[in-house]
BAPA-139013 format. One record per atom (N, C-alpha, C): x, y, z negated. Coordinates in steps of 0.02 Angstrom, whole numbers, plus 32768, in hexadecimal, padded with zeros to 4 digits. Last residue first. Layout:
XYZ;...
//
This chain:
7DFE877F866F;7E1687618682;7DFD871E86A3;7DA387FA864E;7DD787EE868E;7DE787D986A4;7D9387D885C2;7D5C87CC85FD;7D6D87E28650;7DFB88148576;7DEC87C9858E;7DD387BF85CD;7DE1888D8554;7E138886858C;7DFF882385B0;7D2E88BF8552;7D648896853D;7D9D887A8586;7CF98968853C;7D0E892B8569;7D3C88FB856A;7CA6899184A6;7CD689A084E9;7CC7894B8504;7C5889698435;7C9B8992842C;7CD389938468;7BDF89428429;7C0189258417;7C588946841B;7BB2898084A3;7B9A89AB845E;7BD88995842C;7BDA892B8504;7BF4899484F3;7BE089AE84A5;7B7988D384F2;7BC988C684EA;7BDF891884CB;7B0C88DC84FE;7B2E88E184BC;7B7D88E484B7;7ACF88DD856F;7AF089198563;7AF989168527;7A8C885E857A;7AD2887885A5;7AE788AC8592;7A0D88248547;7A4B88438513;7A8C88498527;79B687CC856B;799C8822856C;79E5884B8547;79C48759859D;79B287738564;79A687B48550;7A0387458616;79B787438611;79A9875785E2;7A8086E285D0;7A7586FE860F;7A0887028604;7ACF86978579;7AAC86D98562;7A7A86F185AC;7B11863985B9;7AEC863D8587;7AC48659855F;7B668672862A;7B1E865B863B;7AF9862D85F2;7B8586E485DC;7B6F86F78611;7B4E86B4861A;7C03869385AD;7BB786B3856B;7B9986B485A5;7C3786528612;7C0C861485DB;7BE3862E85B0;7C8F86B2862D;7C5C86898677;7C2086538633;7CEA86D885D5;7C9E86F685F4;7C6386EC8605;7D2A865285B3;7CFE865A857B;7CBB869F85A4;7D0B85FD8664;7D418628862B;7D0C86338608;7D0B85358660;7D0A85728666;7D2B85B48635;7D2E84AE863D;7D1F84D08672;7D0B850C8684;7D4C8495859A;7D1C84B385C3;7CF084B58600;7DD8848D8587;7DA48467857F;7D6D84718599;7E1084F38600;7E3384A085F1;7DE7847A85C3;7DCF856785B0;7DD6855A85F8;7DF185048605;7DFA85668542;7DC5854D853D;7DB48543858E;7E978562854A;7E7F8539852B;7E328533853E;7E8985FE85A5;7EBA85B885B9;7E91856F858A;7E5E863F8527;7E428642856D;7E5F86018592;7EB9863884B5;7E73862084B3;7E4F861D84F4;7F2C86698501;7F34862384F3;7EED860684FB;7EF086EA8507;7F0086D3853B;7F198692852B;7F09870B847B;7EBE870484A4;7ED186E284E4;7F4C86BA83E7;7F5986D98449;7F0986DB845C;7F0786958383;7F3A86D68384;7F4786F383AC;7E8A863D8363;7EB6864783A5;7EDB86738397;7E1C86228300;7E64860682F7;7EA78607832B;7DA386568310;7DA98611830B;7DF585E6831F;7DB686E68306;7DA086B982E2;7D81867182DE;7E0E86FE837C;7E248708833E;7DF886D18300;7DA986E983D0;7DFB86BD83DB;7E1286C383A3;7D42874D83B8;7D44870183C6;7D7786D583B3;7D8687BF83E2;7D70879A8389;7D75876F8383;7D6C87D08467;7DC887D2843F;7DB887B183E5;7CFB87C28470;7D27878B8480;7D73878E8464;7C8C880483E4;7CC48814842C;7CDC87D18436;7BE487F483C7;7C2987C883AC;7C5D87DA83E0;7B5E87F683EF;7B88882683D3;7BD0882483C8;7B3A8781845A;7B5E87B4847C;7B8C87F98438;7B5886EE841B;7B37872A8402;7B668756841C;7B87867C8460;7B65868F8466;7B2886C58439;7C0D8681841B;7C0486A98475;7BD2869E847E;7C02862E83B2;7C07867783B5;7BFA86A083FF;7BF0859F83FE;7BAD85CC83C7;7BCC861083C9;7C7A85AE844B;7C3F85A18455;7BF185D58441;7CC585AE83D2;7CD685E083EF;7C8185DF8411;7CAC85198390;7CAA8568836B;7C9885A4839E;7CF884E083FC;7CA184CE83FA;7C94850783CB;7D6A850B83F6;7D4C851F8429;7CFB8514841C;7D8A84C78397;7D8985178375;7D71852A83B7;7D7D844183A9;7D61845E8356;7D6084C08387;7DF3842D8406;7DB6842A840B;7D87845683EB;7E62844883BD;7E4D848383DE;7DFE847383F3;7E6D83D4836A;7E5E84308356;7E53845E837E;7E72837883CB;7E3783928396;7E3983C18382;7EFB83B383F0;7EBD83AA8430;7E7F83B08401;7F5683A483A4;7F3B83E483A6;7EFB83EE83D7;7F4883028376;7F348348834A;7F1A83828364;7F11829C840B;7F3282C283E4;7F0D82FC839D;7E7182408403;7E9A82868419;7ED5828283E7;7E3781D983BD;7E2A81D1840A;7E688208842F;7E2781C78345;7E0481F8836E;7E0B81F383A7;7E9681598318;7E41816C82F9;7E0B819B8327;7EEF817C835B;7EDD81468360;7E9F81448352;7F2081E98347;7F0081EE8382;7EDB81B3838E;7F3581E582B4;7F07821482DC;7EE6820E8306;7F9F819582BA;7F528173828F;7F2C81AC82BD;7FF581F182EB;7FFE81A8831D;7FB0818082FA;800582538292;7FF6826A82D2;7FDE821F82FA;802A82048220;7FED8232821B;7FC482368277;80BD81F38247;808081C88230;803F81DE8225;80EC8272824D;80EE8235828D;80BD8220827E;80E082BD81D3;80B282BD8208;80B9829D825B;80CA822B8150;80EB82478187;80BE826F81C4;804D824780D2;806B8228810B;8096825A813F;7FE2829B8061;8034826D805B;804C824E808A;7F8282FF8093;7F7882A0807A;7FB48270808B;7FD583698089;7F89836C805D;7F8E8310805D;803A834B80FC;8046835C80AA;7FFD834D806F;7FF0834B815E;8008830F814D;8010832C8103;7FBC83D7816A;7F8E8392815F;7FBD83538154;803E84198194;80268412814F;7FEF83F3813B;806A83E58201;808F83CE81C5;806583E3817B;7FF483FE8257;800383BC824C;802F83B2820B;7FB7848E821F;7FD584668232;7FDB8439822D;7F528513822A;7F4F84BF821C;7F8684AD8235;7F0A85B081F9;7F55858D8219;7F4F855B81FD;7E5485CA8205;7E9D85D18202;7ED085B98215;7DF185AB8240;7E0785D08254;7E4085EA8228;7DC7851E81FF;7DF185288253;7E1985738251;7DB284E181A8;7DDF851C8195;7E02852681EC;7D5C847D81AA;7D3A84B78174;7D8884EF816E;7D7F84308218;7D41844D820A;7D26849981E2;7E03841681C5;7DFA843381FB;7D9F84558202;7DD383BF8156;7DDA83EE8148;7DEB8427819D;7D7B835081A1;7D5883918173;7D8383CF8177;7DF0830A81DF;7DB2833581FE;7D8E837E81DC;7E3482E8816D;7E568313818E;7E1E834481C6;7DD382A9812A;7E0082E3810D;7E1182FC8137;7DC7823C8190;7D958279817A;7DA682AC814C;7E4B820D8181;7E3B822B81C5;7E15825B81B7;7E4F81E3811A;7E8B82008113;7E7082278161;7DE481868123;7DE481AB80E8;7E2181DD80F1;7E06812C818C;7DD8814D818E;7DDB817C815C;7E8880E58142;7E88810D8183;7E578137818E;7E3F80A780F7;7E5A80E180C8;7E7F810980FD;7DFC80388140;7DD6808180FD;7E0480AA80F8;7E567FF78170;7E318012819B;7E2680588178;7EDD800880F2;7EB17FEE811A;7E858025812F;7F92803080E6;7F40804A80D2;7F1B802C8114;7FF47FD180ED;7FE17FCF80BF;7FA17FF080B5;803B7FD68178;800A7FD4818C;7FE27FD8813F;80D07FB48123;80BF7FFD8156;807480148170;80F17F3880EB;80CB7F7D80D1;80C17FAB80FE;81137EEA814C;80D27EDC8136;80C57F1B8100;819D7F248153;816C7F18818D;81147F268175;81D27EF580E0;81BD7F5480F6;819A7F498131;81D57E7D80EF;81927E9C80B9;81987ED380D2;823A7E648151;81E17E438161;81BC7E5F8124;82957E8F8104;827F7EBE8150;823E7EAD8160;82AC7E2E80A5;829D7E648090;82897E9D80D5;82C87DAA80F3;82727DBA80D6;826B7DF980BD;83487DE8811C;83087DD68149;82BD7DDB8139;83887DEC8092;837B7E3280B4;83397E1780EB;837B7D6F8074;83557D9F805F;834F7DCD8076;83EB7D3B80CF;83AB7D1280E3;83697D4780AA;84567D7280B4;84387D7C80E2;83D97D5F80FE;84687D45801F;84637D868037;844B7D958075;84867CCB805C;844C7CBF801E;84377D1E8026;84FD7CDA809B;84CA7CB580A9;847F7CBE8092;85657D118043;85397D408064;850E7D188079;853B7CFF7F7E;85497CE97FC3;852E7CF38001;84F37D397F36;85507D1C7F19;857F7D037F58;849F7DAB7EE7;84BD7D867F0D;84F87D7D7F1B;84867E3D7E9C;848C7DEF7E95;84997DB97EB5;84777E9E7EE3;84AC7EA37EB1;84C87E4E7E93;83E07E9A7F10;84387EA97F51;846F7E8C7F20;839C7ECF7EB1;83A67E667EC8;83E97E727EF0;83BD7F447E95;83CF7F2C7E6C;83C77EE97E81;83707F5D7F24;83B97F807F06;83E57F5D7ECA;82F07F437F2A;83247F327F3D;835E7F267F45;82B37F9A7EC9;82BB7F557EAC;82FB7F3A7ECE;82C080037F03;82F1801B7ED6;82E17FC07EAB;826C7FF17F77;82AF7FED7F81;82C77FE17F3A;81FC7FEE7F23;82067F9F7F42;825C7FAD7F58;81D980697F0A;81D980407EDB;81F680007EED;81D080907F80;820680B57F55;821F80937F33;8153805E7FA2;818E804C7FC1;81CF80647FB4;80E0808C7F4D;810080547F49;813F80417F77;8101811F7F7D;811D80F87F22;811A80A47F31;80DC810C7FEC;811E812D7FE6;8122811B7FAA;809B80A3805A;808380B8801B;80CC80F17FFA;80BE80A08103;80BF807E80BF;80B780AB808F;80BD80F58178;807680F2815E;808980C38113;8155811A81BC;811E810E81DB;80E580E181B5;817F814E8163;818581628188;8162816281B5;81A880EE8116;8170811980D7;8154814A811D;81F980918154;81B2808A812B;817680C3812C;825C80D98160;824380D48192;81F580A88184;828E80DF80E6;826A812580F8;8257810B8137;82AC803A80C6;827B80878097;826980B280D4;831680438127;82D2802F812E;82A080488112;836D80A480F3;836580B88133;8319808D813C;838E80648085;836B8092807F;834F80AB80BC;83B27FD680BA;83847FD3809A;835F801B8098;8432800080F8;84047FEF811E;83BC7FE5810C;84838011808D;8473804A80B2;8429804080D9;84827F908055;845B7FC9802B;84557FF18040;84CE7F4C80AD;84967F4F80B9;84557F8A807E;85507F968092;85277FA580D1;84EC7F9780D0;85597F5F800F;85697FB0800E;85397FC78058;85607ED68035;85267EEA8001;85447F247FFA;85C57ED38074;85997ED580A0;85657EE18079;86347EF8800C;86367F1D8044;85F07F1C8064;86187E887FCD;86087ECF7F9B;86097EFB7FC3;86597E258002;85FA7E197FF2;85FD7E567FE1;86A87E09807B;86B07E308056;86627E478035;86CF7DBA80EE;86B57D8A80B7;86987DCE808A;86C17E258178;86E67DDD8166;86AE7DBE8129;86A37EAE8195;86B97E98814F;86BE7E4F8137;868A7E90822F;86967EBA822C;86C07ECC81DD;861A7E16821F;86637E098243;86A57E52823F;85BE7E3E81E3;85F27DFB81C0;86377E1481EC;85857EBA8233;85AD7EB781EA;85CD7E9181E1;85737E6382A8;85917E8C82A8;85AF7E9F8263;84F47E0F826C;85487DFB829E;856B7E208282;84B17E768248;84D37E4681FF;85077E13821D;84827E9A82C8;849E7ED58297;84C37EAE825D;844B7E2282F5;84987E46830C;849B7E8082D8;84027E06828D;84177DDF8299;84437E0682D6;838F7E8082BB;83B37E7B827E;83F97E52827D;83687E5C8330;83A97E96832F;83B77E9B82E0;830C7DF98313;835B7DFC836A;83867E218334;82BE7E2382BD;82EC7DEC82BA;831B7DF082D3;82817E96830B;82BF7E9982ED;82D87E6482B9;82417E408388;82687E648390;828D7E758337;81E67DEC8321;821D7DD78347;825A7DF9835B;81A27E6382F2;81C57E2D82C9;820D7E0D82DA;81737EFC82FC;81867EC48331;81CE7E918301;814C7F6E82C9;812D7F3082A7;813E7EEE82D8;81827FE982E7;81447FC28306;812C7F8082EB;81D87FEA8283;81B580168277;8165800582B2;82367F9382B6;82017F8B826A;81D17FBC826D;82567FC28310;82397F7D830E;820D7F7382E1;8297803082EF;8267804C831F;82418012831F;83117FE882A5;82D8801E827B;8295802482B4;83477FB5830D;83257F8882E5;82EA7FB982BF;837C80288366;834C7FEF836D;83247FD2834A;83CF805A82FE;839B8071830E;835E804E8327;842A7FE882E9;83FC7FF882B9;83E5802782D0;84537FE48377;84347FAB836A;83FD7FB68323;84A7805A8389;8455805683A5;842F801A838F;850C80538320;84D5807F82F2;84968078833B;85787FCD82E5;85327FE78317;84FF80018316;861D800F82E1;85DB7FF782AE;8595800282E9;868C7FB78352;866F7FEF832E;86227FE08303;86DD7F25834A;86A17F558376;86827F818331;87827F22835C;874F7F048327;87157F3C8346;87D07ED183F8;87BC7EE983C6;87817EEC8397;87677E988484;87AF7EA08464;87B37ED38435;86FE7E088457;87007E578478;874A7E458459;86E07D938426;87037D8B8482;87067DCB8494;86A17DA583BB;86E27D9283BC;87167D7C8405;86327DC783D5;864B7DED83CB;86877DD983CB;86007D3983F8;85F87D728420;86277DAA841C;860A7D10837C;861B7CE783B1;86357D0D83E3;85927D548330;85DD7D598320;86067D41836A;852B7D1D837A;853C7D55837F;85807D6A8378;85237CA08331;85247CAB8389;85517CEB83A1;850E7CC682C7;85457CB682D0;854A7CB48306;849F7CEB82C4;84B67D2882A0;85037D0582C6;84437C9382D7;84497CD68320;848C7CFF8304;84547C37827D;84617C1F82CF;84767C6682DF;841E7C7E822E;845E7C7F8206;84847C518241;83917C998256;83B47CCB8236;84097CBB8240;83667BEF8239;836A7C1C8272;83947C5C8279;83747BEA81AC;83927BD581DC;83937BE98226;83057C5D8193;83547C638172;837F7C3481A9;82997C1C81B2;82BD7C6F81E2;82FF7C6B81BE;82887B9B8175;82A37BAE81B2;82AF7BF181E6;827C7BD980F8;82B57BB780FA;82D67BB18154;82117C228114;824B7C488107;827E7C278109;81A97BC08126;81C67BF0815A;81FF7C228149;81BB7B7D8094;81D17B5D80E2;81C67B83810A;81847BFC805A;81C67BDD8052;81DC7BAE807A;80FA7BF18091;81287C2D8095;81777C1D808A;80DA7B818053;80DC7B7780A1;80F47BB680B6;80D97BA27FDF;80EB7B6F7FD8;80FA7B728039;807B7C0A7FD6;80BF7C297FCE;80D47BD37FE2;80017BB77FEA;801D7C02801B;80627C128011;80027B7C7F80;80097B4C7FCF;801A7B7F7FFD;7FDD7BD57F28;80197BA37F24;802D7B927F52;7F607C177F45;7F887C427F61;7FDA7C0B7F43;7F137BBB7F4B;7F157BC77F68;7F597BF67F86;7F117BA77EB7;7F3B7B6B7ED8;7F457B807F21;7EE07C027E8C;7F227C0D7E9B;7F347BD87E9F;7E497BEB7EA4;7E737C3A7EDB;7EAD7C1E7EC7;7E2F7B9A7E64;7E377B827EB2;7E5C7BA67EDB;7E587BC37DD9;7E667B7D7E01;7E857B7F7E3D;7DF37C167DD9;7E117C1E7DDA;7E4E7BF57DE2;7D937BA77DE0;7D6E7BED7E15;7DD07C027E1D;7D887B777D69;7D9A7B3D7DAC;7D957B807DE1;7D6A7BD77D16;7DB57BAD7D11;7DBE7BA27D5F;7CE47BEE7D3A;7D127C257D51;7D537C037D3B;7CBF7B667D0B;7CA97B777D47;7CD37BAC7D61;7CD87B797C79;7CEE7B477CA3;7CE37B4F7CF6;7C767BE17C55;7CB97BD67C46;7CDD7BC47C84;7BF77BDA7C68;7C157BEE7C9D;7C537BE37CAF;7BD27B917BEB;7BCB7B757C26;7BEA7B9D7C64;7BD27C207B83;7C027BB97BA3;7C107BA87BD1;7BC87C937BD0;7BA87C647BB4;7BDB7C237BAB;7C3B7D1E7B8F;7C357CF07BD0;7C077CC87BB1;7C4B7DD97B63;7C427D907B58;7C2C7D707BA1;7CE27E3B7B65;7CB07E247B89;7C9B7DD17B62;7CF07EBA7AD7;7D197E6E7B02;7CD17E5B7B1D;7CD87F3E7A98;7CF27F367AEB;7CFD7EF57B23;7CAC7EF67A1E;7C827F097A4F;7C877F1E7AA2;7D337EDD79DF;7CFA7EBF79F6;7CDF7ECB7A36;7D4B7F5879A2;7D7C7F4879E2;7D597F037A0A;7CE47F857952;7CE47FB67998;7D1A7F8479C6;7D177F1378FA;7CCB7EFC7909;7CC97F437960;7D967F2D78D9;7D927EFB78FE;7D387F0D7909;7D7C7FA8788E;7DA17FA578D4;7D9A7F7578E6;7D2A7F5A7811;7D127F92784F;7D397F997892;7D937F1177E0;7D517EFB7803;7D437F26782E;7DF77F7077C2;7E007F4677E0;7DC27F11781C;7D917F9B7751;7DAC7FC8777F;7DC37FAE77B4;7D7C7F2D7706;7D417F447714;7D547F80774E;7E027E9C7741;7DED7ECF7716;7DB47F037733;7E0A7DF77757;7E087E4D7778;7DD67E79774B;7DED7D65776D;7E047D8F7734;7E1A7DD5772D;7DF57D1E77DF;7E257D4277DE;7E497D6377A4;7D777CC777C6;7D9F7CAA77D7;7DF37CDF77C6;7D077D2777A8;7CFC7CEF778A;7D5C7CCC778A;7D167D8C780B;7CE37D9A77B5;7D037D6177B1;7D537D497887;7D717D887860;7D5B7D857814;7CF37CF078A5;7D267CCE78B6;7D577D077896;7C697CF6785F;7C927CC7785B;7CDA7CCB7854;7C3B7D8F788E;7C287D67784D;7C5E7D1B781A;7C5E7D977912;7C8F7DC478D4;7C7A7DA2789A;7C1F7D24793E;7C767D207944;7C8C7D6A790B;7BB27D5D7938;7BBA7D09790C;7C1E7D097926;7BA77DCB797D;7B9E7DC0792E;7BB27D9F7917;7BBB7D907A13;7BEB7DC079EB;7BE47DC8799C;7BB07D017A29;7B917D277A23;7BB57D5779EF;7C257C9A7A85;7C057C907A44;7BE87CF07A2A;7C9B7CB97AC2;7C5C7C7D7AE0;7C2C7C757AA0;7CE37D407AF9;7CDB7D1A7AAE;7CA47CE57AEB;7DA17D6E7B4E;7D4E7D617B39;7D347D3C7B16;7E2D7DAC7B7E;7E0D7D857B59;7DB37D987B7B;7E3D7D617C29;7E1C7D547BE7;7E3F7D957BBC;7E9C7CE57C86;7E6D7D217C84;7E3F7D247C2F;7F3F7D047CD0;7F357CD87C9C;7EDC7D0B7C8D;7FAC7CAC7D41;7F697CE37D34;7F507CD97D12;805F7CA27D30;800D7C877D39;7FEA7CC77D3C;80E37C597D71;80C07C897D71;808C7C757D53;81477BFD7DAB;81627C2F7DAA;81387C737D83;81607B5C7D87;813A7B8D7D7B;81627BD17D74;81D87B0D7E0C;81A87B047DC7;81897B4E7DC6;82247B447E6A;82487B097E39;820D7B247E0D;81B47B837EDA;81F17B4A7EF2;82197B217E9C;81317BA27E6A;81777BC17E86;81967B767EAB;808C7BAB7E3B;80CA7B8E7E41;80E87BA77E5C;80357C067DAE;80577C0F7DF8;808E7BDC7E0E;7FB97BB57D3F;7FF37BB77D5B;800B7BD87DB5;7F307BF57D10;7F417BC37D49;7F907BDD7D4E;7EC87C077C64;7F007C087C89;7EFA7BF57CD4;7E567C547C07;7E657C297C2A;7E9A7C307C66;7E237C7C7B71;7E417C947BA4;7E3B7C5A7BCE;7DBB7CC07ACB;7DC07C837B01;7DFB7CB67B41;7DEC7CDC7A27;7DD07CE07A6E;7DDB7CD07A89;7E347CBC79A7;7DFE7C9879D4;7DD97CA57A07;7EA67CFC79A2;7E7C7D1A7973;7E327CF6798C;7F0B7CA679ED;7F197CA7799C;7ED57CC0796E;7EA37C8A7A6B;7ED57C9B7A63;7EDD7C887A06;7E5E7BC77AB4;7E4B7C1C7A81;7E957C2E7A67;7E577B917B64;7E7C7BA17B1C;7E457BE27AEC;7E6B7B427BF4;7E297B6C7BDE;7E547B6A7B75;7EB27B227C84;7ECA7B207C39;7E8F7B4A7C13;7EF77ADA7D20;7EC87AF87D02;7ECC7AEE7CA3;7F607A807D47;7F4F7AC47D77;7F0E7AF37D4E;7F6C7A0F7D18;7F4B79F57D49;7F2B7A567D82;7F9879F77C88;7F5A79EB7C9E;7F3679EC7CD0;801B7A257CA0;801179F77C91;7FC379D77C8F;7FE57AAF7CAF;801D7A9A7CE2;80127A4D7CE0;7FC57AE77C47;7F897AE07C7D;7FB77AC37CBB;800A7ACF7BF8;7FDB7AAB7BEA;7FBE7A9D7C28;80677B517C13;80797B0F7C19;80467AD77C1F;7FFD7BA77BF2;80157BA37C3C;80467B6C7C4F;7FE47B9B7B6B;7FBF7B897B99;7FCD7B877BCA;80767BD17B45;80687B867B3D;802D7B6C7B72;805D7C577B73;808F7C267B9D;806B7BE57B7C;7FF17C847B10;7FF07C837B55;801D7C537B72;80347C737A96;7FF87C397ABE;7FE97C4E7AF1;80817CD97A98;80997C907AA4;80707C657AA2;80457D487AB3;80797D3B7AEA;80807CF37AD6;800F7D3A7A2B;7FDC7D337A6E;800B7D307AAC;805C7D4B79D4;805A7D0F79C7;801F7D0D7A1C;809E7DCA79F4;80D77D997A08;80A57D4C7A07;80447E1C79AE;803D7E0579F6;807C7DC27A17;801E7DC478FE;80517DF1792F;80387DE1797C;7F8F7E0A789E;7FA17DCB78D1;7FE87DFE790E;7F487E60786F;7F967E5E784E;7FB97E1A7878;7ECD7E897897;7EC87E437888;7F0E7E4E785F;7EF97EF278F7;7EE07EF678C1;7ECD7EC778A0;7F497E98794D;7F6A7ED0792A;7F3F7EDD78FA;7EC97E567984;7F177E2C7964;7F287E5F794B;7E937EA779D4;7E787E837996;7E957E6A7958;7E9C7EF27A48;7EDB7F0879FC;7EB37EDA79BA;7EB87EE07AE4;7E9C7ED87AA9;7EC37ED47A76;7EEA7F0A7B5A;7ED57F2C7B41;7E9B7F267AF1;7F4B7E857B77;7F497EC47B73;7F457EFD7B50;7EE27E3C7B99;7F007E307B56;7F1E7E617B4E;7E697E947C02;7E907E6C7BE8;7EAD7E6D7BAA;7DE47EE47C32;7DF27EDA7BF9;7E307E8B7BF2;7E337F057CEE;7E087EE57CAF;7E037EE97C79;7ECA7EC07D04;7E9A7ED07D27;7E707ECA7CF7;7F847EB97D1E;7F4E7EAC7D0B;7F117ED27D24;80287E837D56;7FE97E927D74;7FA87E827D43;80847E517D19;808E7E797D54;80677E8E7D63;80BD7E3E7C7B;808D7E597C99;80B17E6B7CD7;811F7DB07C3C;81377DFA7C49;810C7DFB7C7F;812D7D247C1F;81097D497BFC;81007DAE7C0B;81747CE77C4F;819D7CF27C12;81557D207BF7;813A7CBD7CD5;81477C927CA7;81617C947C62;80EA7D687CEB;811C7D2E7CFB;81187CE77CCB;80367D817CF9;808C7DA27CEF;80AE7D667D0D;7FB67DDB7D2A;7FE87DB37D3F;80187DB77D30;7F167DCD7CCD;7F4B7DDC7CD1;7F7C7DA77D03;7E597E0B7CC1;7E8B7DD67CE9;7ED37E087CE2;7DC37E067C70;7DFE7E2D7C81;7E2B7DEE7C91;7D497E027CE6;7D627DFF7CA7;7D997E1B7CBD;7CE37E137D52;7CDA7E477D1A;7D007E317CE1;7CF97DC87DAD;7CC47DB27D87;7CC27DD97D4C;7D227E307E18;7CDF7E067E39;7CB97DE07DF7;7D877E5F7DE3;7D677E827DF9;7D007E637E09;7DD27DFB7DC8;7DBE7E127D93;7D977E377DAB;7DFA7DC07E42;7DDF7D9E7E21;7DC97DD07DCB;7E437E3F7E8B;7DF37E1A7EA8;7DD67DEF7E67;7EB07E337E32;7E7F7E6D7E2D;7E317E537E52;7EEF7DC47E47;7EF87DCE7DF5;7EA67E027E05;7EF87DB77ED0;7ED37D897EB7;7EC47DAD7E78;7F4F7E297EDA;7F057E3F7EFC;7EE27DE07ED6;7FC27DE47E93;7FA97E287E86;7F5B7E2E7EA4;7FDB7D797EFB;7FC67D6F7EAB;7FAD7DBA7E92;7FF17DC87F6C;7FBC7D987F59;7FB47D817F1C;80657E147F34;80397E427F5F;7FF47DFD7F58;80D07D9B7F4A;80B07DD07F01;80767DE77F05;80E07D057F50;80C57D477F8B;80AD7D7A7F36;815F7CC37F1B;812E7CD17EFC;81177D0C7F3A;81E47CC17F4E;81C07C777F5F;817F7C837F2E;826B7D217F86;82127D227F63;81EE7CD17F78;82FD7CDF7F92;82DE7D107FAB;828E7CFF7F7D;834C7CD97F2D;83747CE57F55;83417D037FA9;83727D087E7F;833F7CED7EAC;83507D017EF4;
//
């Protein structure tokens, strides 16, 4: 396959929104029948057939037949599997025919008694032990009225015709970044071939490009992809095993510039080590180049992978736990560690979310601490600094002076001032060197 003409990532969040919203179970595999995505009480997870003595081979193969059916009927397919529970299909199309479906179900339409009574007691011939496991494996399958049947078919229908016409108009923009792509790439060559001699490998251009991706600037590392794959052709001529050796370099270097800046780290582990094995297949660099492109446009589109929420959720972790451990040692590298991100990437959501850098909030936090303590004259100032996470006193003086406007003295004194409690300090154990300063 020479590049994705199935958006995966949308059949997947279709497979899960749609089971999610009507409470059945929903599967996505391929056309052979091989699970990518389930959700739900699916086929799956039902063992009716096994205890029935019904082989699963015979539910993989009314699944496909129905996914043929539902091809020939127009995108939609409502069926009962081998042991009579209801499913219902929609085909995924691909550029040459069915690449996929969603197939949802099982479920009974017929009142759970009158189907063990009938369609197992009556029909299967299952033994009194046999009965029983089927009557508990029962009870997990969702029932549907009839009438809804048909209504969540056409429901399911609409989402993946939806998402057909999406990949369908995804594949005419790929056809034309490929052509485009395979203009700049040769332009380029062009270029290179009016230098004197063979030009060295271009390790600023792949920096460039990494720093592109890593901003999510499309265009920009189109540019510089397309001289970096100049530069290779022209550098190993025809030699497909040479430039599928380079671009597998270039692939891992994307990985970590992924995971680097905010992509999911298993799922993007997971997506190189797919990559690795498609690299192997291709026959022609053309067809090779025009994947690597869509393969830079998905590490792209993974990097931003946690939404708004899970920015907020990775922030208020990080708040709380500051909050509740100022006065110890925080670092940036080891808050990134606690919620799995680079601490580039950590530091750049940070400020984004808060408004501040890391250490500016932390220091904030431990000055507003410091604060409430300076105002109980028993508490020394040399304590102070200590116990809200300063080691230097004279740093803690500098810092709250910068936030503040003032020194930690000048701020008990007129917070305390009047209270009847100036001569605690001495009691409190001498004269703090601080208050000098």
């Amino acid at each position: 396959m020479e590049y994705e003409d199935i958006n995966e990532q949308m059949a997947q969040q279709c497979t899960r929104a749609f089971s999610e919203s009507t409470g059945l179970g929903c599967m996505y595999s391929d056309k052979n029948g091989a699970i990518l995505c389930k959700c739900g009480y699916s086929c799956e997870h039902c063992t009716l057939c096994e205890v029935s003595g019904v082989e699963r081979q015979r539910c993989v193969e009314a699944h496909i037949y129905s996914m043929n059916e539902a091809e020939r009927f127009g995108g939609k397919y409502i069926y009962y599997c081998p042991m009579g529970l209801t499913c219902f299909v929609s085909p995924i199309v691909g550029e040459e025919g069915v690449r996929g479906k969603i197939t949802v179900g099982p479920f009974t339409m017929v009142e759970k008694e009158e189907f063990f009574e009938i369609d197992l007691g009556e029909k299967a011939g299952l033994s009194p032990e046999a009965l029983e496991e089927a009557r508990e494996i029962l009870e997990r399958i969702p029932f549907v009225e009839p009438q809804r049947v048909n209504q969540l078919s056409q429901l399911l229908f609409f989402a993946v015709s939806f998402l057909n016409d999406f990949s369908a108009e995804s594949r005419m923009l790929a056809a034309d970044r490929s052509e485009e792509l395979q203009g700049q790439i040769t332009a380029y060559i062009l270029e290179l071939k009016q230098e004197k001699g063979p030009p060295p490998y271009p390790f600023e251009t792949e920096r460039a490009l990494l720093e592109s991706v890593a901003r999510q600037d499309s265009a920009g590392a189109q540019r510089l992809l397309s001289q970096l794959l100049g530069a290779v052709l022209f550098s190993c001529g025809r030699d497909l095993e040479l430039i599928q050796s380079r671009i597998a370099e270039l692939l891992a270097l994307l990985s970590r510039t992924a995971i680097d800046n905010g992509a999911d780290p298993e799922h993007t582990l997971r997506l190189s080590h797919e990559y690795r094995r498609t690299l192997e297949s291709f026959t022609t660099v053309e067809s090779l180049c025009s994947w690597l492109s869509e393969a830079v446009q998905r590490y792209m589109q993974s990097l931003f992978r946690f939404s708004g929420a899970k920015h907020a959720k990775v922030i208020l972790f990080c708040t709380q736990y500051i909050g509740e451990n100022y006065s110890q040692k925080i670092t940036l590298e080891g808050l990134a560690k606690m919620v799995y991100l680079s601490p580039a990437y950590l530091s750049r959501v940070f400020k984004q979310e808060t408004g501040m850098n890391f250490n500016e909030y932390l220091n904030r936090v431990r000055i507003q601490k410091a604060q409430e303590l300076l105002r109980i004259r028993e508490i020394r100032m040399t304590d102070i600094s200590l116990m809200v996470g300063f080691e230097d006193q004279s740093y803690f003086t500098r810092v709250f002076r910068r936030i503040t406007g003032t020194l930690p003295r000048a701020y008990r004194e007129r917070m305390t001032r009047g209270n009847g409690k100036e001569n605690h300090r001495a009691a409190a154990g001498g004269p703090d060197k601080e208050e000098t300063l």
